[in-house]
PyMOL Python script that loads the backbone (N, CA, C, O; Angstrom):
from pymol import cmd

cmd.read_pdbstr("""\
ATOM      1  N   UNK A   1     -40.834  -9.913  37.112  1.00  0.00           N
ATOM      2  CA  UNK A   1     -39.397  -9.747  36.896  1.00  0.00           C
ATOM      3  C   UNK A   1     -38.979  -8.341  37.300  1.00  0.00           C
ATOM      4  O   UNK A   1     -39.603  -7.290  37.160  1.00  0.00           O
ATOM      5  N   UNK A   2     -37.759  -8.564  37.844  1.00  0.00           N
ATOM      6  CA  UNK A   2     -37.484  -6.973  38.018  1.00  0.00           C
ATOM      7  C   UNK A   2     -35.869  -6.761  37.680  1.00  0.00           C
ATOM      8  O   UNK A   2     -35.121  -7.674  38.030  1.00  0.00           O
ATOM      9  N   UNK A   3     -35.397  -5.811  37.136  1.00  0.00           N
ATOM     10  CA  UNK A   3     -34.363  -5.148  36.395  1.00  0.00           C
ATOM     11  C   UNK A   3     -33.273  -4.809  37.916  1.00  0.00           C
ATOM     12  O   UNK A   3     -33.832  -4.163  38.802  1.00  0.00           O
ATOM     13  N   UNK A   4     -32.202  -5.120  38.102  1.00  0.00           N
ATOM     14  CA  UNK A   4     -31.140  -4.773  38.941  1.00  0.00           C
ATOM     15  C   UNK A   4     -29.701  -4.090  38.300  1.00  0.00           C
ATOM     16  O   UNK A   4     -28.949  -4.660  37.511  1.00  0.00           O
ATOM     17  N   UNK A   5     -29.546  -2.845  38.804  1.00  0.00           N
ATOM     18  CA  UNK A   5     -28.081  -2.148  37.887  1.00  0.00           C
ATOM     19  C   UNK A   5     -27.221  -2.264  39.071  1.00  0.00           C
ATOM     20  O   UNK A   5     -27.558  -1.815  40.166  1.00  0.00           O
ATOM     21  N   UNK A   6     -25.469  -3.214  38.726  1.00  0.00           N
ATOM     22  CA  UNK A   6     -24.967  -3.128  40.141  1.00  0.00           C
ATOM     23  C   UNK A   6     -23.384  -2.311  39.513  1.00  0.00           C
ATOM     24  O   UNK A   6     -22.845  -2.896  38.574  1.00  0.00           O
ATOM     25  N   UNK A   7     -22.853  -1.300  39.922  1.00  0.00           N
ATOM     26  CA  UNK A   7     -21.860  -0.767  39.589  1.00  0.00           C
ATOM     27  C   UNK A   7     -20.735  -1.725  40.472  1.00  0.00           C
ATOM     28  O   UNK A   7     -20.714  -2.081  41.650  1.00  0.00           O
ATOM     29  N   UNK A   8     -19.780  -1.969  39.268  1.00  0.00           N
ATOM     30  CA  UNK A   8     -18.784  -3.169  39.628  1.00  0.00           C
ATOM     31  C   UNK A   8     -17.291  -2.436  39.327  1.00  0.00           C
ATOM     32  O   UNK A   8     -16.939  -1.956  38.250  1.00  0.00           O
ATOM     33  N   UNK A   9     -16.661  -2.476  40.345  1.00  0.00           N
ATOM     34  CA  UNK A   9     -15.117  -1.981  40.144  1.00  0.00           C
ATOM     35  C   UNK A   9     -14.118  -3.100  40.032  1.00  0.00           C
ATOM     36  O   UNK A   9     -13.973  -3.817  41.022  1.00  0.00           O
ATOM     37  N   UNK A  10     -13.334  -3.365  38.831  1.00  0.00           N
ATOM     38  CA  UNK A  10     -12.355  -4.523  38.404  1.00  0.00           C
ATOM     39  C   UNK A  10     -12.618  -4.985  36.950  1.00  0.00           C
ATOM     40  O   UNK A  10     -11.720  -5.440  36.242  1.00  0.00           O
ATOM     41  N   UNK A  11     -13.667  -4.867  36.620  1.00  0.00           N
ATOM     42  CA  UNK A  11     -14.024  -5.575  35.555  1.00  0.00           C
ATOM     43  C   UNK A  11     -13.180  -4.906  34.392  1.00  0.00           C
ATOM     44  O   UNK A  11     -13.686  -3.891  33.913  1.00  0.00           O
ATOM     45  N   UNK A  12     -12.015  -5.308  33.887  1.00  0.00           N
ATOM     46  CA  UNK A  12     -11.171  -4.821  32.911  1.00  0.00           C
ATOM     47  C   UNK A  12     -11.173  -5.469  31.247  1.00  0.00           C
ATOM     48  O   UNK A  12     -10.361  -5.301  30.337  1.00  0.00           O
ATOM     49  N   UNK A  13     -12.218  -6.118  31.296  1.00  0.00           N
ATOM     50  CA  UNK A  13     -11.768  -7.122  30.187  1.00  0.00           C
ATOM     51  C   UNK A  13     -13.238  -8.105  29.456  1.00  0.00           C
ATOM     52  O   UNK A  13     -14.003  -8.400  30.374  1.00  0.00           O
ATOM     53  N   UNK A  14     -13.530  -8.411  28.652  1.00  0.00           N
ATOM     54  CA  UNK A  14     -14.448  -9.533  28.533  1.00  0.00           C
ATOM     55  C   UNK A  14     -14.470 -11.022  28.858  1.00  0.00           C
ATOM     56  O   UNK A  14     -15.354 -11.847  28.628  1.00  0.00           O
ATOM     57  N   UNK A  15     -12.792 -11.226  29.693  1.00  0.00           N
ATOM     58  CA  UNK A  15     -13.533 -12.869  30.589  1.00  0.00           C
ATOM     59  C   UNK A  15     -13.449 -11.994  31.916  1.00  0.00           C
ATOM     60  O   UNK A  15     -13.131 -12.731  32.850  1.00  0.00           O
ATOM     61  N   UNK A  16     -13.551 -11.237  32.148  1.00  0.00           N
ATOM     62  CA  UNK A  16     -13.848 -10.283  33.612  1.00  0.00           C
ATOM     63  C   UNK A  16     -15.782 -10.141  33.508  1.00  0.00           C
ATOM     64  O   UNK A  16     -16.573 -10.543  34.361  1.00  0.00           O
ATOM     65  N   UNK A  17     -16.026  -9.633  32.539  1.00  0.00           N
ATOM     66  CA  UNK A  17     -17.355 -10.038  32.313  1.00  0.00           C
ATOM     67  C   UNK A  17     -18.266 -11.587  32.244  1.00  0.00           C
ATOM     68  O   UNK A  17     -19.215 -12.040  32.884  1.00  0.00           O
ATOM     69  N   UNK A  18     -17.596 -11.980  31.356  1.00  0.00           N
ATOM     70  CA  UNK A  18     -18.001 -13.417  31.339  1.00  0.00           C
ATOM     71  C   UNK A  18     -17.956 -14.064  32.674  1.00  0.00           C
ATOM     72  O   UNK A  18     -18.936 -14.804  32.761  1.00  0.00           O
ATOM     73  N   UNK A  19     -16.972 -14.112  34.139  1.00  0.00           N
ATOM     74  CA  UNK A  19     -16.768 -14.592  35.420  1.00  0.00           C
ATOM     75  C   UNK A  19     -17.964 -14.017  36.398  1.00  0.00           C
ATOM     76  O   UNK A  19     -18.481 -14.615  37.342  1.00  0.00           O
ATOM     77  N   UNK A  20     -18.221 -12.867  35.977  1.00  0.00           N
ATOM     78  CA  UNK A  20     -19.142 -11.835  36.695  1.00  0.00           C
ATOM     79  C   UNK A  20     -20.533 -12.535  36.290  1.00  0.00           C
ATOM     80  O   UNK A  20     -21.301 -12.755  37.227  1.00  0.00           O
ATOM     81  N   UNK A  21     -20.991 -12.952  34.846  1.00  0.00           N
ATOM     82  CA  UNK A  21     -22.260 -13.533  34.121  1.00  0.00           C
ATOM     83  C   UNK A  21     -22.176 -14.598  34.744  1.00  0.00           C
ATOM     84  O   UNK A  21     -23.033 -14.614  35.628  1.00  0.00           O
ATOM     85  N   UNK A  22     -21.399 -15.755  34.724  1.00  0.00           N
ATOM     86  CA  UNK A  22     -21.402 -16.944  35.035  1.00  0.00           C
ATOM     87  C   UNK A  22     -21.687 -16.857  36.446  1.00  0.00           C
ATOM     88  O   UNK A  22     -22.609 -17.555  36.869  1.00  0.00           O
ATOM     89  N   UNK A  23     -21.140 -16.221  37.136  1.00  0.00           N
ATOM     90  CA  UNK A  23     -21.084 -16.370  38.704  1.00  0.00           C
ATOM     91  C   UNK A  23     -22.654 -16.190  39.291  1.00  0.00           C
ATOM     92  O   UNK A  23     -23.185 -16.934  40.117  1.00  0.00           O
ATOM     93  N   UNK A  24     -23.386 -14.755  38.513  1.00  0.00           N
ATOM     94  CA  UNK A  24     -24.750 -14.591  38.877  1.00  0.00           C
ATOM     95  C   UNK A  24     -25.801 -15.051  38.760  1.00  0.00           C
ATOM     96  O   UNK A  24     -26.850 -14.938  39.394  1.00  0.00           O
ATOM     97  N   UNK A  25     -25.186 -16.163  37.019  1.00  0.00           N
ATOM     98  CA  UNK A  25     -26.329 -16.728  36.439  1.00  0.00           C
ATOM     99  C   UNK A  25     -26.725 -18.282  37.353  1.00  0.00           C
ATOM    100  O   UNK A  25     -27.693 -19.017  37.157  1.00  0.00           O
ATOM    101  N   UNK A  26     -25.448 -18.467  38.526  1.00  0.00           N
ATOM    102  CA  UNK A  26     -25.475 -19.451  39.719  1.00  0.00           C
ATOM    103  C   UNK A  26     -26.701 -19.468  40.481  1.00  0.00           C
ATOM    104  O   UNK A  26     -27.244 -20.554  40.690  1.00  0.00           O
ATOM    105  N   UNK A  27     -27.357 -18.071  41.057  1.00  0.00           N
ATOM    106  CA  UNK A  27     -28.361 -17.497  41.729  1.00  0.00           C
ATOM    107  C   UNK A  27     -29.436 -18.366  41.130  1.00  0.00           C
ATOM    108  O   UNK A  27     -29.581 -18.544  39.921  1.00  0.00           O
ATOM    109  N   UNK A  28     -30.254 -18.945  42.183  1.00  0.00           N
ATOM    110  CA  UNK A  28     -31.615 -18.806  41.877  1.00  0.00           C
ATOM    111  C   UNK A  28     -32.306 -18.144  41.380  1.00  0.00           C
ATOM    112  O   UNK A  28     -31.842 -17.109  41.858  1.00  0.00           O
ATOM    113  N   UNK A  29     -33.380 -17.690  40.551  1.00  0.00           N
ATOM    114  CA  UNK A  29     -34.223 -17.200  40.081  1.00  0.00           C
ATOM    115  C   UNK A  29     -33.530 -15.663  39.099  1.00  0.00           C
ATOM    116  O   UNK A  29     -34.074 -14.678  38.599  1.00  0.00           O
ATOM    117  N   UNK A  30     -32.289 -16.080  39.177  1.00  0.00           N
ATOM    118  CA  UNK A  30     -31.590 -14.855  38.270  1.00  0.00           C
ATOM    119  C   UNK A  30     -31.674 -15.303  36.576  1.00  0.00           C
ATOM    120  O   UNK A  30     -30.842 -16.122  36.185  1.00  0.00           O
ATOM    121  N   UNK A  31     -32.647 -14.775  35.630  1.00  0.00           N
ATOM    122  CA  UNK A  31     -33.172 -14.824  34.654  1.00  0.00           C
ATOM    123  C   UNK A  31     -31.765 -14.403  33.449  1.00  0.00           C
ATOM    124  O   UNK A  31     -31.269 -15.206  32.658  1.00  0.00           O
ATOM    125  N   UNK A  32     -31.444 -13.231  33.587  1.00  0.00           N
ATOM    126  CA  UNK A  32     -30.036 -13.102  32.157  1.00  0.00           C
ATOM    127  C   UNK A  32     -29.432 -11.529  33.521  1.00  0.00           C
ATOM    128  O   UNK A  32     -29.792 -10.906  34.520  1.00  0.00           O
ATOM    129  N   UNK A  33     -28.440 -11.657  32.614  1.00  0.00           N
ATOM    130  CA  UNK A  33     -26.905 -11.549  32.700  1.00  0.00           C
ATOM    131  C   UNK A  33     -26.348 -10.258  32.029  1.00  0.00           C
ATOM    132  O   UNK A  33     -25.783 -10.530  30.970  1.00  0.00           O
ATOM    133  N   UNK A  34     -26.345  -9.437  32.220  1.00  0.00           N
ATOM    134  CA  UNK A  34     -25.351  -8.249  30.942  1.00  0.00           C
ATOM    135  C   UNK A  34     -24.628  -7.500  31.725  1.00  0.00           C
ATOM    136  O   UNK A  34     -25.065  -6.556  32.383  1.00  0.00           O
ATOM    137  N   UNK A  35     -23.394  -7.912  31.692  1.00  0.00           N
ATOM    138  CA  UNK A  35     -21.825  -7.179  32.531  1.00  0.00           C
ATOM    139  C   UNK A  35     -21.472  -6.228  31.140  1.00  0.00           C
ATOM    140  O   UNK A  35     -21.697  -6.457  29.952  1.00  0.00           O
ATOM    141  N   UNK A  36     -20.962  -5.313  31.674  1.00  0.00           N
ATOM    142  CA  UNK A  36     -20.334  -4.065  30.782  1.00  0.00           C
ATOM    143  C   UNK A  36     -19.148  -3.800  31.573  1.00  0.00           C
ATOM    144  O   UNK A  36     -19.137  -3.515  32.770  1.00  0.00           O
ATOM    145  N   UNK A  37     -18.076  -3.929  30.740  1.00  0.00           N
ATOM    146  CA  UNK A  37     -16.457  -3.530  31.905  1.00  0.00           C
ATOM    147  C   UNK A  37     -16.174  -2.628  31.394  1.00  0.00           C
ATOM    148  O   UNK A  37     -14.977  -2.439  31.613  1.00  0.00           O
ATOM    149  N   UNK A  38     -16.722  -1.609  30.567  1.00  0.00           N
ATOM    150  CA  UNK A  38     -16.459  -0.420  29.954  1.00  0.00           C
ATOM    151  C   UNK A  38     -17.102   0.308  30.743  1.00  0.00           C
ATOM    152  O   UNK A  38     -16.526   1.149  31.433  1.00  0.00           O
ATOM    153  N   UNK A  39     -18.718   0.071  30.793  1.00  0.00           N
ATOM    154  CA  UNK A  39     -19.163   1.107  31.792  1.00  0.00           C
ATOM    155  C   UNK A  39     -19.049   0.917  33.280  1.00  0.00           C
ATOM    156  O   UNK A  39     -19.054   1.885  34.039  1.00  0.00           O
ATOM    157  N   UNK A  40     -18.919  -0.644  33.809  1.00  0.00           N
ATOM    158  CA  UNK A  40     -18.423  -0.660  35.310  1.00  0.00           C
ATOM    159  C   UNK A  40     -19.799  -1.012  35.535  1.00  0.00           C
ATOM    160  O   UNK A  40     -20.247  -0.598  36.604  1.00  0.00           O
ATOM    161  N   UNK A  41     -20.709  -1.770  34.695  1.00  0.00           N
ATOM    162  CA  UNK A  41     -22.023  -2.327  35.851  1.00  0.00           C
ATOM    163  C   UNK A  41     -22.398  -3.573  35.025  1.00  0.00           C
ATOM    164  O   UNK A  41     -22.021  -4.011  33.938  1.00  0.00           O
ATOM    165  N   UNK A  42     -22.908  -3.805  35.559  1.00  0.00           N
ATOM    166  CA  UNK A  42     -23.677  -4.949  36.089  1.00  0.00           C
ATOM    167  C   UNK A  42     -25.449  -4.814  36.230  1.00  0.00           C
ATOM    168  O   UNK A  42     -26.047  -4.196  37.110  1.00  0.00           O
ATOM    169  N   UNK A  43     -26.095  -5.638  35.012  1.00  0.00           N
ATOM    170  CA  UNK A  43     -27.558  -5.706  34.586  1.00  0.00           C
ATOM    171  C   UNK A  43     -27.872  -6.858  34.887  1.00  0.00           C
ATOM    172  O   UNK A  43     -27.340  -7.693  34.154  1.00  0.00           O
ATOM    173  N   UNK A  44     -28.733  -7.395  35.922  1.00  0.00           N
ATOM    174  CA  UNK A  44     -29.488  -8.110  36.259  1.00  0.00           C
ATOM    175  C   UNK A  44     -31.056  -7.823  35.979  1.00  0.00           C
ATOM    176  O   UNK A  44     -31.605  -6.759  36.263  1.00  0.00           O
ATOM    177  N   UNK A  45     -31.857  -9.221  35.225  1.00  0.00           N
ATOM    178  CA  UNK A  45     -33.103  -9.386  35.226  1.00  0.00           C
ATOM    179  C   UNK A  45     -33.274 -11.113  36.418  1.00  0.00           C
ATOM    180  O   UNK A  45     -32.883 -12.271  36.565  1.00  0.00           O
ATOM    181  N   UNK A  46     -34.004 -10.224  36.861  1.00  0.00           N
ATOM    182  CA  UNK A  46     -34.163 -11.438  38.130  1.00  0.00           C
ATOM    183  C   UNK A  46     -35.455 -12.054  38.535  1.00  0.00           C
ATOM    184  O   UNK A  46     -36.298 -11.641  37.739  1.00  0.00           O
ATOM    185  N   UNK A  47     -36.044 -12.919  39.475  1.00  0.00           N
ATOM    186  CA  UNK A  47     -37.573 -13.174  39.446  1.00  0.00           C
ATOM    187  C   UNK A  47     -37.355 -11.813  40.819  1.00  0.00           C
ATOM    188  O   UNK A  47     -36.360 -11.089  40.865  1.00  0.00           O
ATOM    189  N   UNK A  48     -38.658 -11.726  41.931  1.00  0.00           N
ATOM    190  CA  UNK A  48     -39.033 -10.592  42.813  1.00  0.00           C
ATOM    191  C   UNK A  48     -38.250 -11.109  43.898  1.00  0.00           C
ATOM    192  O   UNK A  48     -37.565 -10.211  44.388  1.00  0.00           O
ATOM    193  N   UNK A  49     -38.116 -12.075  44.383  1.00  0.00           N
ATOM    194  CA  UNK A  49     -37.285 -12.437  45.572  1.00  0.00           C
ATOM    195  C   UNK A  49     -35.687 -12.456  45.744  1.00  0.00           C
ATOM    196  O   UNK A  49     -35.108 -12.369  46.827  1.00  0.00           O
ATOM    197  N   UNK A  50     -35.101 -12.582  44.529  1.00  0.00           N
ATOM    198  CA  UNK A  50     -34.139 -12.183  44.292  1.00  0.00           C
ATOM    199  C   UNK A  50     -33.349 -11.015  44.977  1.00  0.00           C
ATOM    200  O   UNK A  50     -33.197 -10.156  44.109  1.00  0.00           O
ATOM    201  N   UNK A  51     -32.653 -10.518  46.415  1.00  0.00           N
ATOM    202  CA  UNK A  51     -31.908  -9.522  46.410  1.00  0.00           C
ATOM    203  C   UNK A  51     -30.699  -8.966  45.981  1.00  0.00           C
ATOM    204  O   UNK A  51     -29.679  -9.517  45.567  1.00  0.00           O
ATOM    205  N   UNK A  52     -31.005  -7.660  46.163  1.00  0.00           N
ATOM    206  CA  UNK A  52     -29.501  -6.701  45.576  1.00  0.00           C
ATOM    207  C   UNK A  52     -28.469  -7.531  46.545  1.00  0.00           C
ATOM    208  O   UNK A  52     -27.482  -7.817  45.867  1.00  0.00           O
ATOM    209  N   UNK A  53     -28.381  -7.866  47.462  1.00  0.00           N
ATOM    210  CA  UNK A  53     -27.342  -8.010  48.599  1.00  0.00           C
ATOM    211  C   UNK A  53     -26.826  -9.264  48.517  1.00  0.00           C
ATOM    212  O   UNK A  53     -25.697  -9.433  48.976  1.00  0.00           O
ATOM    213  N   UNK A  54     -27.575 -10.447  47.891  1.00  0.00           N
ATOM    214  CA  UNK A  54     -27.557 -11.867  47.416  1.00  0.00           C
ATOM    215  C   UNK A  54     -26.364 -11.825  46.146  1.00  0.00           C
ATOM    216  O   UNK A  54     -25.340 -12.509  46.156  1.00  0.00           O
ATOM    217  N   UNK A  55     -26.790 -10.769  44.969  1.00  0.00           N
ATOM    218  CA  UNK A  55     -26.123 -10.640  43.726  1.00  0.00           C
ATOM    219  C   UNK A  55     -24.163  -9.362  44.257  1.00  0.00           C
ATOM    220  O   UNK A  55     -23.004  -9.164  43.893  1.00  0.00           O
ATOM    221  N   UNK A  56     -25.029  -9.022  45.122  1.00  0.00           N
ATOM    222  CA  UNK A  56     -23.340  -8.448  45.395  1.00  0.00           C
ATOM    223  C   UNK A  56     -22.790  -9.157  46.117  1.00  0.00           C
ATOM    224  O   UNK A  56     -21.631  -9.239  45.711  1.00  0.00           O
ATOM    225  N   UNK A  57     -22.949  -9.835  47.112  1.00  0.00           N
ATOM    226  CA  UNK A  57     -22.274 -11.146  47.919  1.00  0.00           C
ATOM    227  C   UNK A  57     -21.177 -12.023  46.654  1.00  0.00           C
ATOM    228  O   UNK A  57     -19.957 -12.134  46.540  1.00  0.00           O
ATOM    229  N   UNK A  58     -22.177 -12.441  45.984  1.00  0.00           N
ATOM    230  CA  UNK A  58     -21.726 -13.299  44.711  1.00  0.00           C
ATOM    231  C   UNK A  58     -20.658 -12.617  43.773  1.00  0.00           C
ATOM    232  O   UNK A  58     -19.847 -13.366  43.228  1.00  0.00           O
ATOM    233  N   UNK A  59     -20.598 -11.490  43.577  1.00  0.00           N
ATOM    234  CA  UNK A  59     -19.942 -10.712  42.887  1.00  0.00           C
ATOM    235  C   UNK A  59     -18.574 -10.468  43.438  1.00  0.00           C
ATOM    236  O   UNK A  59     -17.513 -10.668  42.846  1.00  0.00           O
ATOM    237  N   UNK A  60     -18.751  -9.976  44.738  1.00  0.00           N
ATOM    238  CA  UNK A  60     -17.355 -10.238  45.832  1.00  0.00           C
ATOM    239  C   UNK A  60     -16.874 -11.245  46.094  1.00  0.00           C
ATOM    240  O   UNK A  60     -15.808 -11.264  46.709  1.00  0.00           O
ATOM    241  N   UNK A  61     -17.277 -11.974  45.852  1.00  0.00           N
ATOM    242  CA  UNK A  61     -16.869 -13.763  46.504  1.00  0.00           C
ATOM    243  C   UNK A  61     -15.798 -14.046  45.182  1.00  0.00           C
ATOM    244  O   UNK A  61     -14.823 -14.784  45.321  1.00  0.00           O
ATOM    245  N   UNK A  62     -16.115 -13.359  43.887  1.00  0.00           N
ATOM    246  CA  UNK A  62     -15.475 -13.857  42.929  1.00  0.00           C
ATOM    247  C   UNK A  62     -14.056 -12.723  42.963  1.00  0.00           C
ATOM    248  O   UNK A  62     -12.944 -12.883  42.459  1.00  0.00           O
ATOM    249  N   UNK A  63     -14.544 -11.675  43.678  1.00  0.00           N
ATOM    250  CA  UNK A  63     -12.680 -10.936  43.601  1.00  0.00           C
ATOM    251  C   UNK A  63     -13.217  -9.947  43.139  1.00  0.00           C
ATOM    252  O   UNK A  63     -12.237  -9.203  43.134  1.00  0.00           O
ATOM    253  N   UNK A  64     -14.473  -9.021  42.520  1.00  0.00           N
ATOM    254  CA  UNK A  64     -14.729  -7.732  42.226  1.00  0.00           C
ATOM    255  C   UNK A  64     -15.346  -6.813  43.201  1.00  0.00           C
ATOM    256  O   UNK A  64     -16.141  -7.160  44.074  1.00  0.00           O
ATOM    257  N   UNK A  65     -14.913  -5.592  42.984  1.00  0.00           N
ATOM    258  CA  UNK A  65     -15.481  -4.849  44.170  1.00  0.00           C
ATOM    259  C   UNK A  65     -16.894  -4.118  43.686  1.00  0.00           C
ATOM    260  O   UNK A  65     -16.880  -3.513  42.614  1.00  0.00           O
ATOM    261  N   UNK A  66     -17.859  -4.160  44.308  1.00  0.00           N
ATOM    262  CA  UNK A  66     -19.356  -3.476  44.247  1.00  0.00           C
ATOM    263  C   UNK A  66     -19.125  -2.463  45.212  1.00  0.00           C
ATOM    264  O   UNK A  66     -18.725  -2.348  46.371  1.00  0.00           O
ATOM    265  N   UNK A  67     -19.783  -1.365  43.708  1.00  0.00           N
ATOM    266  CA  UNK A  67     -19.270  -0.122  44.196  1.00  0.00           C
ATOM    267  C   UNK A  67     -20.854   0.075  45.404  1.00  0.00           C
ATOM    268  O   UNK A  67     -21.746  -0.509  44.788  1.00  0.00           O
ATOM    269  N   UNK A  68     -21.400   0.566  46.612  1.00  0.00           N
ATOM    270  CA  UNK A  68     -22.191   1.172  46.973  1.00  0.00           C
ATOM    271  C   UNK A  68     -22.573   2.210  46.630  1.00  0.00           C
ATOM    272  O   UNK A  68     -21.708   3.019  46.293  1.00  0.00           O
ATOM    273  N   UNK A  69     -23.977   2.616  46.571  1.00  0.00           N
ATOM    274  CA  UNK A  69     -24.151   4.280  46.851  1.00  0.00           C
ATOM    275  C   UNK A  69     -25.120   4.684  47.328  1.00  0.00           C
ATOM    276  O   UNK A  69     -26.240   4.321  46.967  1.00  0.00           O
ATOM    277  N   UNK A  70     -24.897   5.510  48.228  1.00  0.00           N
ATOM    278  CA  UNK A  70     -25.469   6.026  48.871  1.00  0.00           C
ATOM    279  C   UNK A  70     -26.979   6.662  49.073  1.00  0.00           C
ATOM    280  O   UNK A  70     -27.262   7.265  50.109  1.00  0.00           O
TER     281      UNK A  70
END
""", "prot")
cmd.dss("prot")
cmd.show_as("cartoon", "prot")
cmd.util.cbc("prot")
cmd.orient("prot")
C-alpha cells in the first residue's frame, strides 16, 4: 500500500469532500479516502499501481482544481 497527499483547490464544504471521496473511491485498487476542505488536500491509501496522475484526472473530471508542485 502506499499513502498519496493531493493538494485540491475548490473544496469549500463537506459534500465538496464527500464528491472528491466518492469520485476516488471509483479507482481501482484505491483502498480509503480522507478529503480535508479546510486544509485543501486530499489523502489517498492506494494498492502500488495506482497513479498520482490517474487520482488527479478523476479529481478534475469532477470540477476541482489539483494544485501541482513543482
Amino acid at each position: 500500500m502506499k499513502e498519496t497527499i493531493i493538494k485540491v483547490k475548490g473544496m469549500v464544504c463537506n459534500g465538496c469532500e464527500n464528491r472528491v471521496q466518492n469520485a476516488l473511491k471509483t479507482i481501482n485498487g484505491v483502498e480509503q479516502v480522507v478529503a480535508d476542505h479546510n486544509k485543501g488536500i486530499v489523502t489517498v491509501t492506494s494498492k502500488e499501481e495506482v497513479t498520482k496522475n490517474v487520482m488527479e484526472e478523476k479529481i478534475e473530471d469532477i470540477g476541482f482544481e489539483v494544485v501541482k508542485e513543482d
